[in-house]
MIMI-163451 format. One record per residue (C-alpha): x, y, z; residue in three letters. Coordinates in nm, 3 decimals, decimal comma. Layout:
<pts>
PT	u	v	w	r
PT	X	Y	Z	Ala $
...
</pts>
This chain:
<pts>
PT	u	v	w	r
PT	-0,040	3,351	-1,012	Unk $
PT	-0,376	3,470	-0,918	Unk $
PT	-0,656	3,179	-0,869	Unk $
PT	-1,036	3,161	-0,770	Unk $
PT	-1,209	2,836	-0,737	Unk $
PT	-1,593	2,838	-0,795	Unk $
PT	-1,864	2,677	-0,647	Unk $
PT	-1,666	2,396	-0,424	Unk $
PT	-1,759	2,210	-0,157	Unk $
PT	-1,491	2,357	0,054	Unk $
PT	-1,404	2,156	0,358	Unk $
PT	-1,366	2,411	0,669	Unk $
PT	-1,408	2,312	1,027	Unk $
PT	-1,439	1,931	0,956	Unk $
PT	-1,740	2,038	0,733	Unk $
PT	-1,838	2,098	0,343	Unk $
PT	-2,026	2,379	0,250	Unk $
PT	-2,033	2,540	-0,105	Unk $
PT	-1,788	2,864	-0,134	Unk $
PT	-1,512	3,003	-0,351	Unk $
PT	-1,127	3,043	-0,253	Unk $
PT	-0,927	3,312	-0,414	Unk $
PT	-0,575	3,253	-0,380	Unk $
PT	-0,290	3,511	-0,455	Unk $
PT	0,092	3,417	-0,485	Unk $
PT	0,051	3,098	-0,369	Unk $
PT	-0,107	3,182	-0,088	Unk $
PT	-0,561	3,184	0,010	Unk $
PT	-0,661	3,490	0,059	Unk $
PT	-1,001	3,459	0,112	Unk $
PT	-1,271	3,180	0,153	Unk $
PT	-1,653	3,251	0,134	Unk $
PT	-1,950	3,373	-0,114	Unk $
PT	-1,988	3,523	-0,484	Unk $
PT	-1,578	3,651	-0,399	Unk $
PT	-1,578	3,744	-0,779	Unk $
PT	-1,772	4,063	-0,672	Unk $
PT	-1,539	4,145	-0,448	Unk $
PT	-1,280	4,404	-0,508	Unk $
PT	-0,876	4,323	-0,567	Unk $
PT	-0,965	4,006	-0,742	Unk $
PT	-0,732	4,102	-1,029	Unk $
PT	-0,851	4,106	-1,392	Unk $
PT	-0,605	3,827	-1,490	Unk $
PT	-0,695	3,614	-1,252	Unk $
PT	-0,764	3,218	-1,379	Unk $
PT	-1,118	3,147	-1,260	Unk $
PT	-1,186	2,771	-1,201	Unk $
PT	-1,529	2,670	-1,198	Unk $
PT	-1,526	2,318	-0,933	Unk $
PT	-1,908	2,326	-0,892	Unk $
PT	-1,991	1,953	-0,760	Unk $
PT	-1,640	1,877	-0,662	Unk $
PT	-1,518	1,850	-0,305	Unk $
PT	-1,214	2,089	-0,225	Unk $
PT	-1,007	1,966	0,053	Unk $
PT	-0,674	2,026	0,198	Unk $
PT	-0,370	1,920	0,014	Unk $
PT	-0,295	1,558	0,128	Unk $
PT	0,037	1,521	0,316	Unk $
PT	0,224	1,187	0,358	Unk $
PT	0,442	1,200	0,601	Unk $
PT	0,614	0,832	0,565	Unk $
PT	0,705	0,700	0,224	Unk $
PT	1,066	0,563	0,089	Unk $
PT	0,979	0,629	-0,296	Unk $
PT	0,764	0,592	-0,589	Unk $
PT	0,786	0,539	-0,992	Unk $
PT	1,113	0,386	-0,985	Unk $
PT	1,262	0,625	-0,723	Unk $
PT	1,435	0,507	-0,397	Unk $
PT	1,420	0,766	-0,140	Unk $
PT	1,784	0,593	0,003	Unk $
PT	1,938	0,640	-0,314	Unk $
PT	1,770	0,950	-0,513	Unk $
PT	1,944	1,215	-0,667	Unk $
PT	1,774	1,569	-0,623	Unk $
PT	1,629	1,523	-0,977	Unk $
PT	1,460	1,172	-0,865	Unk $
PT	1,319	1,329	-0,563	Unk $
PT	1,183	1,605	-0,862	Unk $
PT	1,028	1,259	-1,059	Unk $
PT	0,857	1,202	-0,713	Unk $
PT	0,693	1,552	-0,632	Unk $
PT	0,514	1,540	-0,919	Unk $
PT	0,381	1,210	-0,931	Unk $
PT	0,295	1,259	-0,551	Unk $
PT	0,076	1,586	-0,719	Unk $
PT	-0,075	1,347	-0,983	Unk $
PT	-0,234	1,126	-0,635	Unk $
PT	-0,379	1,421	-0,423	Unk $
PT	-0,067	1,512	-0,243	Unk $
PT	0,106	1,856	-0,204	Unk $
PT	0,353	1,777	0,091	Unk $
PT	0,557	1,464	0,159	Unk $
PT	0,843	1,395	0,364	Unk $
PT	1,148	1,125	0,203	Unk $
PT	1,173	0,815	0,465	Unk $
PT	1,550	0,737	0,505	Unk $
PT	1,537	0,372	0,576	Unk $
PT	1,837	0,291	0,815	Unk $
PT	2,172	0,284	0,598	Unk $
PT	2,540	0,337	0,629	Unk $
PT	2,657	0,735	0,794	Unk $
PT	2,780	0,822	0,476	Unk $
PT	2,465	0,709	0,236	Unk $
PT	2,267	0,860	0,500	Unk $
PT	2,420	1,218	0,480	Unk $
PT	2,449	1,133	0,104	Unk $
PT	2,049	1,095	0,036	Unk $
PT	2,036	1,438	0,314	Unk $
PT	2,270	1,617	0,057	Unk $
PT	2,033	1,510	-0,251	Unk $
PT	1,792	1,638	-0,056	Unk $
PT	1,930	2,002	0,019	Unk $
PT	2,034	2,028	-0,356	Unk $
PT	1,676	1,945	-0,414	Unk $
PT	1,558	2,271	-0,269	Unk $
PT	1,804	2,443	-0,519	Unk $
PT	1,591	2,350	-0,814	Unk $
PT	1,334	2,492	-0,993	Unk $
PT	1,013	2,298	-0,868	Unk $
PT	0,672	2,136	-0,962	Unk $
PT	0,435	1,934	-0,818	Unk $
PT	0,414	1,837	-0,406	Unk $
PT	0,667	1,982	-0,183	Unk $
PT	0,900	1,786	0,023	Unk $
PT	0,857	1,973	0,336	Unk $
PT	1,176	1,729	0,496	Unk $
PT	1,331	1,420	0,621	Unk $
PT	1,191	1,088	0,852	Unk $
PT	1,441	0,916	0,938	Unk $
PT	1,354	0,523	0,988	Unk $
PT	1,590	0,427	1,243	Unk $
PT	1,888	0,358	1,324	Unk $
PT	1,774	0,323	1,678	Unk $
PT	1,554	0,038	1,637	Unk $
PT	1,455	-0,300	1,805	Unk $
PT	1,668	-0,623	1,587	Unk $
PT	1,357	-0,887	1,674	Unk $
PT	1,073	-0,616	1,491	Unk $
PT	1,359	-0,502	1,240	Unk $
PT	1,157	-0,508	0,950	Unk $
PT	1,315	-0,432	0,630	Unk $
PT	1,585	-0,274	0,832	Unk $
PT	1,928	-0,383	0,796	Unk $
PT	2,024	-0,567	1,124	Unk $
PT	2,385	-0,475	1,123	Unk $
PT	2,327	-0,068	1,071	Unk $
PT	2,129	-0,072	1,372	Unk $
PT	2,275	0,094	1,695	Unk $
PT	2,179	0,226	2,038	Unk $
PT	2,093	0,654	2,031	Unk $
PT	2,373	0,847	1,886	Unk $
PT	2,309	1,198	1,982	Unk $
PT	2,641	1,315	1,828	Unk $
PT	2,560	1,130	1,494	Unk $
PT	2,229	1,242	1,493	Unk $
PT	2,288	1,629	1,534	Unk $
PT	2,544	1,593	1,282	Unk $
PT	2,275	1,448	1,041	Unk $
PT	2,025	1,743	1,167	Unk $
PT	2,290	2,019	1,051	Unk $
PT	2,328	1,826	0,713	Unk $
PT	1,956	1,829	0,664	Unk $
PT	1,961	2,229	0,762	Unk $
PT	1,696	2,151	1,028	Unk $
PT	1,460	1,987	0,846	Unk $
PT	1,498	1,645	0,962	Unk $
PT	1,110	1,671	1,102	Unk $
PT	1,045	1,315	1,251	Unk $
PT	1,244	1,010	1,364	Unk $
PT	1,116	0,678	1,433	Unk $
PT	1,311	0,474	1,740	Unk $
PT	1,199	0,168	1,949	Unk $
PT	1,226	0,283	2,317	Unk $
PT	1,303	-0,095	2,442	Unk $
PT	1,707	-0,034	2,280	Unk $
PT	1,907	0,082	2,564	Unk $
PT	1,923	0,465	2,616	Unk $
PT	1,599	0,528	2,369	Unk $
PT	1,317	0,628	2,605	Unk $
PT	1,624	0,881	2,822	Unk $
PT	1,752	1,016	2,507	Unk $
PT	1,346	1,103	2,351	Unk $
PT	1,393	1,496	2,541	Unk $
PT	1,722	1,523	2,334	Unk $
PT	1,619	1,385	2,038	Unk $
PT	1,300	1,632	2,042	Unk $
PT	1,553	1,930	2,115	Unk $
PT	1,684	1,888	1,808	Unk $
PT	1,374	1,947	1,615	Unk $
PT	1,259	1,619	1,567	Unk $
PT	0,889	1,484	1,642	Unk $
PT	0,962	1,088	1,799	Unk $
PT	0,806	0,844	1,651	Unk $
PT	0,767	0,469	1,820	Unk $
PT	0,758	0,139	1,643	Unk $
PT	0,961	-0,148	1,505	Unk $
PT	0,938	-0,258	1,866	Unk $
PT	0,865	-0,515	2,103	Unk $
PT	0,875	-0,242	2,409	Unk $
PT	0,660	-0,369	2,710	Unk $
PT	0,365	-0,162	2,770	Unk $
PT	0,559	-0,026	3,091	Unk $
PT	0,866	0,089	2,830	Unk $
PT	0,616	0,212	2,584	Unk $
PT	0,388	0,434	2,852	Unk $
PT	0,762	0,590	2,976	Unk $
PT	0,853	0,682	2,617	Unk $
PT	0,531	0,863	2,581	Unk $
PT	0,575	1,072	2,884	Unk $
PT	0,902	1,139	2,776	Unk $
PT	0,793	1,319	2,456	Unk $
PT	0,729	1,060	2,223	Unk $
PT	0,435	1,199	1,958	Unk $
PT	0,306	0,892	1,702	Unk $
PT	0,376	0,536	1,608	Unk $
PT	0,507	0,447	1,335	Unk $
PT	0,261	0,218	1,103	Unk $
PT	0,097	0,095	1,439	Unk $
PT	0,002	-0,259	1,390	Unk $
PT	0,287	-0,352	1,208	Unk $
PT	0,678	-0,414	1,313	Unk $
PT	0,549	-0,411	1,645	Unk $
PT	0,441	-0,642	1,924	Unk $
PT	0,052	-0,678	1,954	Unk $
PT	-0,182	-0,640	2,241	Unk $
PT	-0,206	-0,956	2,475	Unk $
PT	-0,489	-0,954	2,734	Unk $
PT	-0,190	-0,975	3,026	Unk $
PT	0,050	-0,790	2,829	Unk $
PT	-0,077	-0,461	2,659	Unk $
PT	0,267	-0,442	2,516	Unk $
PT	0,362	-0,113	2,271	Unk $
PT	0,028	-0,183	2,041	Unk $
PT	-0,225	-0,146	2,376	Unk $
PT	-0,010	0,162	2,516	Unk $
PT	-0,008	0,341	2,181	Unk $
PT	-0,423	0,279	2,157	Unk $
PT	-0,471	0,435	2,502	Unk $
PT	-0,278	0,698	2,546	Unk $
PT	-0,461	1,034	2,396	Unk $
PT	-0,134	1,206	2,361	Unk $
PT	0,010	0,991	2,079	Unk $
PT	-0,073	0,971	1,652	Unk $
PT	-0,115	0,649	1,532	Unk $
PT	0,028	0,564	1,197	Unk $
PT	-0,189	0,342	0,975	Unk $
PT	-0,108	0,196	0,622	Unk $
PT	-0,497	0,178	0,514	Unk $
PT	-0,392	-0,057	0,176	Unk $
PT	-0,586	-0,355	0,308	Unk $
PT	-0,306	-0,559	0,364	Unk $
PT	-0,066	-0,433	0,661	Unk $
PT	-0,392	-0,416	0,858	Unk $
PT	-0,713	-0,572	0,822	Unk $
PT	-1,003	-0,318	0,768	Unk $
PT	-1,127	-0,433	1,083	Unk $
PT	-0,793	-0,350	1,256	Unk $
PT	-0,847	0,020	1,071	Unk $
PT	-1,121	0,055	1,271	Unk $
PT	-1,074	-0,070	1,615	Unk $
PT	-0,750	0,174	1,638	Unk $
PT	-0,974	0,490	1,512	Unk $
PT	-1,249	0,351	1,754	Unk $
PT	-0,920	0,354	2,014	Unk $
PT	-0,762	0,673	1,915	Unk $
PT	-1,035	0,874	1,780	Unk $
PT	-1,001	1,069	1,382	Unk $
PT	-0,781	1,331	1,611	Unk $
PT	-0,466	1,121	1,648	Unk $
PT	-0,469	0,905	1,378	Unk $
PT	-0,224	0,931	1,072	Unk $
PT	-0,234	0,768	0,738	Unk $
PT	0,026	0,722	0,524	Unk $
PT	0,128	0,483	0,290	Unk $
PT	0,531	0,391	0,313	Unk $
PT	0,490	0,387	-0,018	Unk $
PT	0,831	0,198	-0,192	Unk $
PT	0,979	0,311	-0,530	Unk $
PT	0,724	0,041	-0,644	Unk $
PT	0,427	0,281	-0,645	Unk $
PT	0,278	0,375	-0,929	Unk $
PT	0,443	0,089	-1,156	Unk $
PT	0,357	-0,249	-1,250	Unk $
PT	0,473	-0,517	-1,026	Unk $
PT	0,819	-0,683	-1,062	Unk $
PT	1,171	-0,651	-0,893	Unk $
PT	1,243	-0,355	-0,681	Unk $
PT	1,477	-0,233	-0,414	Unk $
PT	1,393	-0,040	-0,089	Unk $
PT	1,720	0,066	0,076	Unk $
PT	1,991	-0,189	0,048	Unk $
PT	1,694	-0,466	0,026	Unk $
PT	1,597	-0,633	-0,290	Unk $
PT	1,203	-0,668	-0,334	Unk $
PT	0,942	-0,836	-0,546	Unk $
PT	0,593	-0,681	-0,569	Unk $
PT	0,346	-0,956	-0,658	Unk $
PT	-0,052	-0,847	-0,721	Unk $
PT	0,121	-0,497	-0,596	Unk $
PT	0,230	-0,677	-0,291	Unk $
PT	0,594	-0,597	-0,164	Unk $
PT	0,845	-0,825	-0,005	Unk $
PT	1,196	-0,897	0,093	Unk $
PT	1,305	-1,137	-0,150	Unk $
PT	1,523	-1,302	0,144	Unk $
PT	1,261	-1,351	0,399	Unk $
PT	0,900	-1,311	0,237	Unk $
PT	0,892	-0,997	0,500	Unk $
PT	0,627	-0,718	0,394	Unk $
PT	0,852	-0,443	0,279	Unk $
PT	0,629	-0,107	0,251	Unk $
PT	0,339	-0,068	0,029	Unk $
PT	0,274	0,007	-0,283	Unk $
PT	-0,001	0,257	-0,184	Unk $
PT	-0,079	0,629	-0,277	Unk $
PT	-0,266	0,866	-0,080	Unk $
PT	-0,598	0,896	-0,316	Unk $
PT	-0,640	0,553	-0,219	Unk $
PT	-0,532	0,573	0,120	Unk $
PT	-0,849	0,807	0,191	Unk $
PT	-1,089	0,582	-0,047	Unk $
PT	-0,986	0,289	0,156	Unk $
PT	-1,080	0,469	0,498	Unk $
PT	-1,432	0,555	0,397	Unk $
PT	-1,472	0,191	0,191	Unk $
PT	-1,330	0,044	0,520	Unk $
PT	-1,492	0,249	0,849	Unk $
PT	-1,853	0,403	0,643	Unk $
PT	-1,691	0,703	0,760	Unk $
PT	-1,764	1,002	0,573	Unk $
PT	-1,507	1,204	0,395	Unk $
PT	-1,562	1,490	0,580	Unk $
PT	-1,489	1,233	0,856	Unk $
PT	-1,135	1,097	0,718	Unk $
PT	-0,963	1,388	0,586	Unk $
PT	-0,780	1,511	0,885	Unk $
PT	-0,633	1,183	0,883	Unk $
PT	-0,369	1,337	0,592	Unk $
PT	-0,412	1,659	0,627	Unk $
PT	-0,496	1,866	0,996	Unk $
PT	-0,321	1,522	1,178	Unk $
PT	-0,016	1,489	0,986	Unk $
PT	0,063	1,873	0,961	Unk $
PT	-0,004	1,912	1,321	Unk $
PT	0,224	1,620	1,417	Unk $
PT	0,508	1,729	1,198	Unk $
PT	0,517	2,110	1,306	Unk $
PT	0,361	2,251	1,029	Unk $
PT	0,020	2,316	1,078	Unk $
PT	0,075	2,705	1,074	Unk $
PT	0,116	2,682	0,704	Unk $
PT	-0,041	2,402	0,532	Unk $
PT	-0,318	2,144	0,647	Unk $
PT	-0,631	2,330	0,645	Unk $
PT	-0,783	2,572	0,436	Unk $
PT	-0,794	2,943	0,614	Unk $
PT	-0,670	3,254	0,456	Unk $
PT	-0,249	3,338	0,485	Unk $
PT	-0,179	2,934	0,474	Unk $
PT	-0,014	2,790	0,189	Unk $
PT	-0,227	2,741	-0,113	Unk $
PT	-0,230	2,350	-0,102	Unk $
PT	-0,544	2,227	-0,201	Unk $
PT	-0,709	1,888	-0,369	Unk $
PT	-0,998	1,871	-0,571	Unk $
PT	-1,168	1,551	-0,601	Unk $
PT	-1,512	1,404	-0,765	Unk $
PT	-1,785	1,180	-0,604	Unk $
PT	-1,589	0,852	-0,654	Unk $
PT	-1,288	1,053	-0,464	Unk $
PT	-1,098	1,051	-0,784	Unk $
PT	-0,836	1,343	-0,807	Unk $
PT	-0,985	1,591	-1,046	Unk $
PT	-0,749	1,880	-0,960	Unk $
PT	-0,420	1,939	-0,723	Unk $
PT	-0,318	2,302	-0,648	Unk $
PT	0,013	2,309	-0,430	Unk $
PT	0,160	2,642	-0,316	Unk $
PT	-0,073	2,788	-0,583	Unk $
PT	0,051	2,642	-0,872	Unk $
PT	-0,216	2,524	-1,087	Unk $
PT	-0,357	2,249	-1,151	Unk $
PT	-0,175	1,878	-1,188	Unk $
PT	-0,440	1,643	-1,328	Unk $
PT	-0,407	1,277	-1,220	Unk $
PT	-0,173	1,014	-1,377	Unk $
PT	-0,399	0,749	-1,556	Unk $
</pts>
């Protein structure tokens, strides 16, 4: 399929300025001025006229556990099908399926799913891999984690999981106060996988030797975690002062208060901060009884929690209004907020050589959204256009 977008304001270099994009076999192939004039633009190509909208890169959530009645832990390929294309209906053109902590064999079960997903003929976002949420995690700041699944680093388990997933188990989460976490990070990295720390009550000494030891983000920083203390920095204070580490932040107004939003991007600066939304199967329906994992949930006023405990259990939040809650929360611009799910999250995750900006010979992943930053358009690998769900 042959493409050219008209008249955007195309976001380049964390600015807007009005150009076309001609993409080619799902690929850009050139960004500037008047391209129609230029030669090779085939005869059949679709032109697109987006004058007044704001073209950015496709957004890319790198943390959610499901959506419109899917559960990431127990989806068939087909469900994780159900979920690309609602994820293309909210902005996004790249996910990755969050495998809470479960049992060996549902976990290589929901990897299988996976692989036969990328047998299938495909539409909407791409599901560029695996998190894995655990199972090396911290009992007191479990979460919605089952306590009795959990387990000190299993590097024999997890490479067997990492063959399973054909490599594309892209990011783990693990609390480096367990025993053996913060020695096993080099291994764990070795096998392809970007750390992530949280569900923790590490000590900021714990936290700070994790870091040097490789570990990349946080996982939903504020939240499952121990907080700062003016004698005790703990995890939260080493995570907002180290340079070298993404900060994950669920911006639905809830996990973290809007002041909270903006102390860590005041901490960590928009070039290491990540939103996401760890999004449940909830998203996108009306509220009432869900599951996440082998947890039963209620969402209340879109509000999810373990029925057994009251415990916050993932959001019910999708990325179009994780970006309008940034700039309604920080008066930050959008020019300002859009690395947070697009350049950051593609960068942290290994695949900023392909997606996450918009620069000729990178995947054709693009989002096109009004003045109210209302999805208008989503292009992903090229394939045009999915409209947003009402």
């Amino acid at each position: 399929m042959e493409l050219l977008l008209r008249h955007g304001k195309v976001y380049q270099n964390h600015g807007f300025a009005e150009k076309d994009v001609w993409i080619k076999d799902g690929k850009i192939v050139k960004v500037g001025e008047n391209l129609d004039a230029l030669p090779g633009i085939g005869s059949e190509a679709k032109i697109l006229d987006v004058s007044g909208l704001s073209v950015i890169p496709g957004l890319i959530d790198i943390h959610t556990h499901g959506a419109v009645g899917v559960d990431v832990n127990s989806a068939q390929a087909e469900d994780f099908e159900k979920i690309c294309r609602f994820q293309a209906s909210q902005g996004v053109t790249g996910w990755q399926a969050s495998i809470l902590t479960d049992t060996r064999e549902q976990t290589l079960w929901a990897i299988g799913e996976y692989r036969r997903w990328k047998q299938l003929p495909h539409e909407g976002a791409t599901l560029l891999g695996i998190h894995l949420e655990g199972p090396f995690l911290a009992k007191e700041y479990k979460g919605a984690m089952p306590e009795h699944l959990l387990k000190t680093p299993d590097l024999k388990l997890l490479k067997e999981y990492q063959e399973a997933a054909g490599g594309d188990i892209r990011y783990i989460t693990v609390s480096p106060e367990v025993e053996g976490v913060v020695e096993a990070i080099p291994e764990i990295k070795k096998l392809g996988m970007a750390v992530a720390i949280g569900h923790s009550g590490a000590d900021y000494e714990t936290a700070r030797r994790a870091i040097a030891n490789g570990a990349a983000s946080a996982t939903h920083v504020g939240n499952a975690m121990r907080l700062l203390h003016q004698h005790e920095p703990a995890i939260f204070g080493a995570v907002l002062e180290d340079q070298n580490v993404y900060a994950e932040m669920i911006c639905d107004g809830r996990h973290l208060h809007p002041g909270t939003v903006r102390l860590i991007l005041k901490a960590k600066g928009v070039e290491h901060a990540v939103a996401i939304t760890d999004s449940i199967m909830a998203a996108g329906l009306p509220d009432g009884f869900y599951h996440l994992g082998v947890n039963e949930v209620v969402v209340k006023d879109g509000d999810a929690k373990l029925v057994s405990d009251g415990t916050r259990a993932g959001s019910t939040l999708t990325a179009v209004r994780a970006i309008q809650n940034l700039v309604k929360f920080t008066g930050k611009s959008l020019a300002e907020v859009v690395p947070l799910m697009t350049e950051n999250p593609a960068k942290l995750i290994g695949i900023y050589d392909r997606t996450g900006s918009i620069a000729p010979e990178k995947d054709a992943d693009l989002t096109i959204i009004d003045e109210n930053l209302e999805v208008v358009y989503t292009i992903a690998r090229g394939n045009c256009c999915y409209p947003q769900s009402k």
